[in-house]
C-alpha positions as CSV (number, residue, x, y, z in Angstrom):
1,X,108.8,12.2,103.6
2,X,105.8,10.2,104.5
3,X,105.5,6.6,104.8
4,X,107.3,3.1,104.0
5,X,105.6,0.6,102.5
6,X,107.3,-3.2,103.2
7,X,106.0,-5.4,106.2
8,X,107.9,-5.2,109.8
9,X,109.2,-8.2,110.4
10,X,110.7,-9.7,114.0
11,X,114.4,-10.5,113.2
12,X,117.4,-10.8,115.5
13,X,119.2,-7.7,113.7
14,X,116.2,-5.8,111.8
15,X,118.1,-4.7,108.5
16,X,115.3,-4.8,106.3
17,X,114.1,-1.1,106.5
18,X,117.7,0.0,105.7
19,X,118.0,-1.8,102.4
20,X,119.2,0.4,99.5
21,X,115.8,1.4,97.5
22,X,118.0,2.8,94.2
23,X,118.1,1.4,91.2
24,X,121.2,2.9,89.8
25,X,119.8,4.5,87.2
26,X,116.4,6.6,87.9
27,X,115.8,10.0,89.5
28,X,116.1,9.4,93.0
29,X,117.3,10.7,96.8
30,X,117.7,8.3,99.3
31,X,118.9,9.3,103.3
32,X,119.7,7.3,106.4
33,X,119.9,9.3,109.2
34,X,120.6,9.1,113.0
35,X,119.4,11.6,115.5
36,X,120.8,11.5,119.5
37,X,121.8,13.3,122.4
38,X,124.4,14.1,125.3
39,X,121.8,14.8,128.2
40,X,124.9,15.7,130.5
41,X,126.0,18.4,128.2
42,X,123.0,19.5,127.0
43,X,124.2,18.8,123.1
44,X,122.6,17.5,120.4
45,X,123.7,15.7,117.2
46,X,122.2,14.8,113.6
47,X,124.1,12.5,111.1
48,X,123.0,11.8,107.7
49,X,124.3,9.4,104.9
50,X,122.9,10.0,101.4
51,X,122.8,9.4,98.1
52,X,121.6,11.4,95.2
53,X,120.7,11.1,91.7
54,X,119.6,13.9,89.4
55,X,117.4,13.9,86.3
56,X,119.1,14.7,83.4
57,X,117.0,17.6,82.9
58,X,118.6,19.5,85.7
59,X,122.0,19.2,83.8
60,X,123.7,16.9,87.0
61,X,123.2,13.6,85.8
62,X,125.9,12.5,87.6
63,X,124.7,10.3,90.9
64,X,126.5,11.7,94.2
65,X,127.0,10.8,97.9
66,X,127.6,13.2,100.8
67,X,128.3,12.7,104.6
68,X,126.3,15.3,106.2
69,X,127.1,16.0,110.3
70,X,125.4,18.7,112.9
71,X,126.0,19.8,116.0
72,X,123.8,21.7,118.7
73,X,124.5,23.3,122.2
74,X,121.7,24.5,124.2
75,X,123.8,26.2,126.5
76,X,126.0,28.5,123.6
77,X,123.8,27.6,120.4
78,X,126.0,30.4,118.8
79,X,128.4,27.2,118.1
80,X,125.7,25.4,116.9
81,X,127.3,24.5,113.1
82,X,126.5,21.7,110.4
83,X,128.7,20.5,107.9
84,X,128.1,18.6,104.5
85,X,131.0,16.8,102.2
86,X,130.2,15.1,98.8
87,X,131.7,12.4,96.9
88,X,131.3,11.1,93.1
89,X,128.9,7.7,93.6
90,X,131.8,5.6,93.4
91,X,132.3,6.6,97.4
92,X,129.0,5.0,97.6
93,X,129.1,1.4,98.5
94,X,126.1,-1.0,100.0
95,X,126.2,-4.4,100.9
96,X,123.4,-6.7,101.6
97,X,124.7,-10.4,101.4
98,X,124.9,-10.3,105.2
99,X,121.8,-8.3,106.1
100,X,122.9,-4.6,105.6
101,X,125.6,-2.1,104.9
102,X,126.9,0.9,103.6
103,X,129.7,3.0,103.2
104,X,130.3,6.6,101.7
105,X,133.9,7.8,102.0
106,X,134.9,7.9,105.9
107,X,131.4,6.9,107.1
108,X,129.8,3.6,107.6
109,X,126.2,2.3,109.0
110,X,125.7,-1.3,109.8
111,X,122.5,-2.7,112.1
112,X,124.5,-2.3,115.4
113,X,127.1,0.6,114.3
114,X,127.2,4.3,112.7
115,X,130.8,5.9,112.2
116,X,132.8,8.6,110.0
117,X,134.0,12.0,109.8
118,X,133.3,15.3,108.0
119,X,135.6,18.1,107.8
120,X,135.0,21.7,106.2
121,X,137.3,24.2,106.6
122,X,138.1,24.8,110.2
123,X,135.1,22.7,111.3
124,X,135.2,18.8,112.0
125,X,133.0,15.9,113.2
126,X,133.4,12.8,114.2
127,X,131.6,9.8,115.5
128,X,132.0,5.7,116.4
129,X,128.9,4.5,117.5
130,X,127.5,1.8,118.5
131,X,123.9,0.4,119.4
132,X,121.5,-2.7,119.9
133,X,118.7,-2.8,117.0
134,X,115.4,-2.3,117.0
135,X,113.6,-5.8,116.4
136,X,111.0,-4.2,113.9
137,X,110.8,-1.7,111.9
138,X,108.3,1.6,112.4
139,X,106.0,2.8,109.8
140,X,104.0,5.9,109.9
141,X,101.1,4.5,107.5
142,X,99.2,1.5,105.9
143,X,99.6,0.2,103.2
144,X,96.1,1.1,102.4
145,X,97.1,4.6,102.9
146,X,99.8,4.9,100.7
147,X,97.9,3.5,97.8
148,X,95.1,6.5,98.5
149,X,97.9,9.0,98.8
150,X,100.2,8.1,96.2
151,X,103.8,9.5,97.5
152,X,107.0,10.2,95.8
153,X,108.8,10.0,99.1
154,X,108.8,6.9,101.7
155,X,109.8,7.1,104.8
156,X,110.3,4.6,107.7
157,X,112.2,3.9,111.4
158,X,114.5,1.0,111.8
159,X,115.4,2.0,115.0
160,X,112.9,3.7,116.6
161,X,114.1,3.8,119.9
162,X,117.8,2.9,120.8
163,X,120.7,3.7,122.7
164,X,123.9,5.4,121.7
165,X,127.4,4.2,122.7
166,X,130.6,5.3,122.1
167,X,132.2,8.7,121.4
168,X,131.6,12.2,119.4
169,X,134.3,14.5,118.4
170,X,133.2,18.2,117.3
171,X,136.5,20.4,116.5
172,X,138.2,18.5,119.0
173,X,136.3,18.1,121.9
174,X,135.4,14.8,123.2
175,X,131.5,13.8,124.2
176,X,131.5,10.1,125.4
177,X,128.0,8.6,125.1
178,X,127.2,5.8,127.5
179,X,123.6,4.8,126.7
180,X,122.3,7.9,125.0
181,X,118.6,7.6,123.5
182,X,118.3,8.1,120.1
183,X,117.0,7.3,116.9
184,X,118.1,6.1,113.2
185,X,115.3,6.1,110.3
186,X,115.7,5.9,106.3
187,X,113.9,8.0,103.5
188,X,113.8,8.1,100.2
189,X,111.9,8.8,96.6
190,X,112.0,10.6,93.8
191,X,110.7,13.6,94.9
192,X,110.4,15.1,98.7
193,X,107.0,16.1,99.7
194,X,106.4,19.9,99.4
195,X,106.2,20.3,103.2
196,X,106.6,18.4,106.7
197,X,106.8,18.9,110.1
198,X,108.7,15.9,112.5
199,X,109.1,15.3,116.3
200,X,111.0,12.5,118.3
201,X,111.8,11.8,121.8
202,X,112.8,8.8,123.7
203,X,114.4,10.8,126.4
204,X,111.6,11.9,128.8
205,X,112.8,13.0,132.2
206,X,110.5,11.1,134.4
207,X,109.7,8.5,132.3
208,X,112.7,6.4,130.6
209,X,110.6,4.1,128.6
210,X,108.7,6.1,126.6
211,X,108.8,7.1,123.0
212,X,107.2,9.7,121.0
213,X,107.3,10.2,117.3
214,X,105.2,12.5,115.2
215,X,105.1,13.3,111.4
216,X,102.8,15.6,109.9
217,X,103.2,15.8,105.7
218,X,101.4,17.7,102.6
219,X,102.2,15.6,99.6
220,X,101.4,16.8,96.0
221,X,99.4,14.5,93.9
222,X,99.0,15.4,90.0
223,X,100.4,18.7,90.6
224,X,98.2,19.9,93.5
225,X,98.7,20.0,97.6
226,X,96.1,17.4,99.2
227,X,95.8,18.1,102.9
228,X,97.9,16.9,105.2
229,X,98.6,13.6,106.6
230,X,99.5,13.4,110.5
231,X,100.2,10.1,111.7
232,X,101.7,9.9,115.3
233,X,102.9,7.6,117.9
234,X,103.5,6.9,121.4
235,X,104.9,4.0,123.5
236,X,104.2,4.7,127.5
237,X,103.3,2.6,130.6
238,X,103.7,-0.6,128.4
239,X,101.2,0.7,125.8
240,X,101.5,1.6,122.2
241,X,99.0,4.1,120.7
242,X,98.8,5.3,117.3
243,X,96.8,8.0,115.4
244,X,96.7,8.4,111.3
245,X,94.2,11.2,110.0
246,X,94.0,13.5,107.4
247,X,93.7,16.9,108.5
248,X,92.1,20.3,107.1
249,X,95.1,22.4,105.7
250,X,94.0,25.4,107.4
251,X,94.0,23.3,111.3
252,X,97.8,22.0,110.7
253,X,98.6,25.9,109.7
254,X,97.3,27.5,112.6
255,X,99.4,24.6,114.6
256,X,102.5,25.2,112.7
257,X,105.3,27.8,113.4
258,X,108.9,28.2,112.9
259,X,110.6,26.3,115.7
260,X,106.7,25.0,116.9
261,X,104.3,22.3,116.3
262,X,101.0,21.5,118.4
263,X,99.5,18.5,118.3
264,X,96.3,16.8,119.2
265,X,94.6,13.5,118.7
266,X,91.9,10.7,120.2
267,X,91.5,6.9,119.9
268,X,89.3,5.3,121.5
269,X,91.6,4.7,125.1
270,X,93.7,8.2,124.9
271,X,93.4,11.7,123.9
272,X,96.7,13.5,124.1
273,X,98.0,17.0,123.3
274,X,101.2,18.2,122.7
275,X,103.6,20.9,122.3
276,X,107.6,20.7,120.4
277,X,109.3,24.0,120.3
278,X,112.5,25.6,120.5
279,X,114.3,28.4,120.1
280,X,115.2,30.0,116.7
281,X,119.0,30.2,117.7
282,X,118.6,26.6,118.5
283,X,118.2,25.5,114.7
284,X,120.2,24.9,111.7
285,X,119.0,25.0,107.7
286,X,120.2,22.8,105.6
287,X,119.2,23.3,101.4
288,X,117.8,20.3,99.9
289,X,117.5,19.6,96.1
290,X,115.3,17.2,94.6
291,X,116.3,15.1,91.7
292,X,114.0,17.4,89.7
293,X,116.4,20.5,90.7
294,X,113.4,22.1,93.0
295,X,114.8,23.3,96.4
296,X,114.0,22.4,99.9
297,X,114.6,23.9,102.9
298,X,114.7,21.8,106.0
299,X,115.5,23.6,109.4
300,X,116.5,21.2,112.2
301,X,116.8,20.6,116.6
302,X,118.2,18.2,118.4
303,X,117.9,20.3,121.4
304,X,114.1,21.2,121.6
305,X,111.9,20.6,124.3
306,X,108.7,18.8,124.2
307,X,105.3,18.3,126.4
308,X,102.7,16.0,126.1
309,X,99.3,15.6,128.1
310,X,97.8,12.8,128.3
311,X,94.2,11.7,128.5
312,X,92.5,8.8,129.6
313,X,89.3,7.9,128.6
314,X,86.4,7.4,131.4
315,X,83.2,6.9,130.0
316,X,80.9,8.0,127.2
317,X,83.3,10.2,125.2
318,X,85.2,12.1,128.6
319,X,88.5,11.7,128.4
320,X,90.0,13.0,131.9
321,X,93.7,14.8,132.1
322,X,96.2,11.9,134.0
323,X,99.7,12.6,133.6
324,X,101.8,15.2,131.6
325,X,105.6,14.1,130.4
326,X,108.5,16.6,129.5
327,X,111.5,15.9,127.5
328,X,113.4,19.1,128.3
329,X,116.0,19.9,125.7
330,X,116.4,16.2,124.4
331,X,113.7,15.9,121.7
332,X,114.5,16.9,117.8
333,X,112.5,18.6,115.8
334,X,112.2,19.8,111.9
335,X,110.6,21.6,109.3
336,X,111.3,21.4,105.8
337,X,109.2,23.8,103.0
338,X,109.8,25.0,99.3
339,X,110.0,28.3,100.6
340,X,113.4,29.6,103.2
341,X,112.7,31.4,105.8
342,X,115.6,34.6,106.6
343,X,115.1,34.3,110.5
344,X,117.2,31.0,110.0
345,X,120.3,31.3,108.1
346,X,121.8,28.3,106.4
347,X,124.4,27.1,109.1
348,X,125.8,24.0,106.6
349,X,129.4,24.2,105.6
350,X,129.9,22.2,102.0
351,X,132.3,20.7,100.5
352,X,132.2,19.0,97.2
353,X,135.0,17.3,95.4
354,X,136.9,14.0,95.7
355,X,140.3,15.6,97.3
């Protein structure tokens, strides 16, 4: 996951950065997810539509489509559960005569709505959504960057920052959403990058308009790790900042820990640091594959907290501490690597079949 190369553009319903990047035929994942929250009871929720087609080399050259849906509670995480059902590609349907669409099976994503339902066993989810878009769409990179980097895997944020209405459904309770911040993105590619580590908020206590995203990613280019690419952004007090550097390998790992990322970075108006962490019981794993075969393994928060200090710049090159903002159990955070780690066991319920 790292960046997305076409233009934003200012529409009335921004539907570009959703369009369908498969060509029906090549080696590719593609994903559009939706991440949100129910402050009042201090739940989470993850909802993913994707679509998947394998080389031929891995011996699963047929194209798939799955309905993924997760569910976290601060309060008892021990309910905390995820739950994954695949279709053939048939289930698969996108439509962009009238700006954008898709369906897979019971699910369906449109610029202002997200709906369907998984069910695994015992286990079901279910959601109606609805939301006003985004007018642009948020990139991580430049242009300029991607061309130096060369990724396999795009990434991008149609919906940034939004608000949630409607209602939730896990195993027959009811969570009605009235306004709940949120956020909807799209990645795809032939190939994930071999690691990443990825923060959002847009539901800080104290401060209601302010947005944080964060994605830190170590691509591989002709076979070998380069170092990391951190690229982060923050909307606050009316002001947009944003910070893209490539970064030492060693710095991000001494940063980096299951269930934690710290952060830090300067223009030449702010300096801010930050901290996203939770609590291992407060994460899920779900297994990745590439279209290559190569496994991923991605654990995931909707329910983590995080702080951010920020600076102001005074003169020369002081910057002097001004305000700190908390979002307490609302922001969502992942890490996905090639290797799994035991002290988070894979929470995902699948089902595959057509039935």
């Amino acid at each position: 996951m790292l960046v997305g190369l076409k233009p934003s553009s200012k529409v009335a319903v921004n539907s570009g950065g959703n369009l369908c990047q498969w060509d029906g035929r090549s080696p590719h994942y593609e994903v559009w997810f939706l991440t949100l929250n129910h402050r009042a009871s201090k739940t989470g929720f993850w909802f993913r539509y994707t679509i998947e087609s394998p080389s031929q080399s891995t011996g699963e050259s047929a194209p798939r489509a799955a309905l993924w849906a997760a569910f976290f509670d601060r309060t008892r995480p021990d309910q905390d559960f995820g739950l994954v059902r695949e279709w053939p590609i048939d289930q698969f349907v996108s439509d962009c005569s009238e700006g954008f669409s898709l369906r897979i099976a019971d699910g369906f994503l449109s610029p202002t709505r997200a709906a369907g339902r998984v069910a695994v066993g015992d286990h079901s989810i279910s959601w109606d959504l609805s939301y006003v878009p985004n007018e642009t769409t948020y990139h991580h990179a430049s242009r300029a960057l991607a061309r130096l980097t060369r990724p396999s895997s795009f990434a991008c944020s149609p919906n940034l920052d939004i608000c949630f209405t409607g209602v939730v459904v896990v195993d027959g309770r009811e969570f009605i959403l009235e306004e709940e911040r949120g956020c909807q993105s799209h990645t795809w590619g032939r190939k994930h990058v071999d690691e990443w580590v990825w923060v959002h908020s847009n539901a800080f206590e104290k401060n209601p308009g302010t947005v944080f995203e964060g994605l830190a990613a170590r691509p591989r280019r002709a076979g070998r790790k380069i170092p990391p690419i951190q690229s982060l952004f923050l909307r606050h007090d009316g002001e947009e900042h944003r910070f893209t550097r490539l970064r030492m390998a060693e710095q991000w790992q001494r940063k980096l820990g299951m269930g934690y990322w710290s952060f830090e970075a300067t223009n030449t108006r702010v300096h801010i640091e930050g901290v996203a962490q939770c609590r291992l019981r407060d994460m899920l794993r779900a297994d990745y594959r590439d279209p290559d075969g190569e496994p991923l393994y991605c654990i995931n928060s909707e329910v983590a907290n995080l702080r951010i200090r920020l600076f102001r710049r005074t003169h020369g090159v002081r910057y002097r501490h001004v305000e700190t903002i908390d979002s307490r159990g609302a922001a969502h955070l992942e890490h996905a690597c090639r290797t799994s780690d035991p002290s988070v066991g894979t929470a995902f319920h699948k089902h595959s079949g057509c039935d």
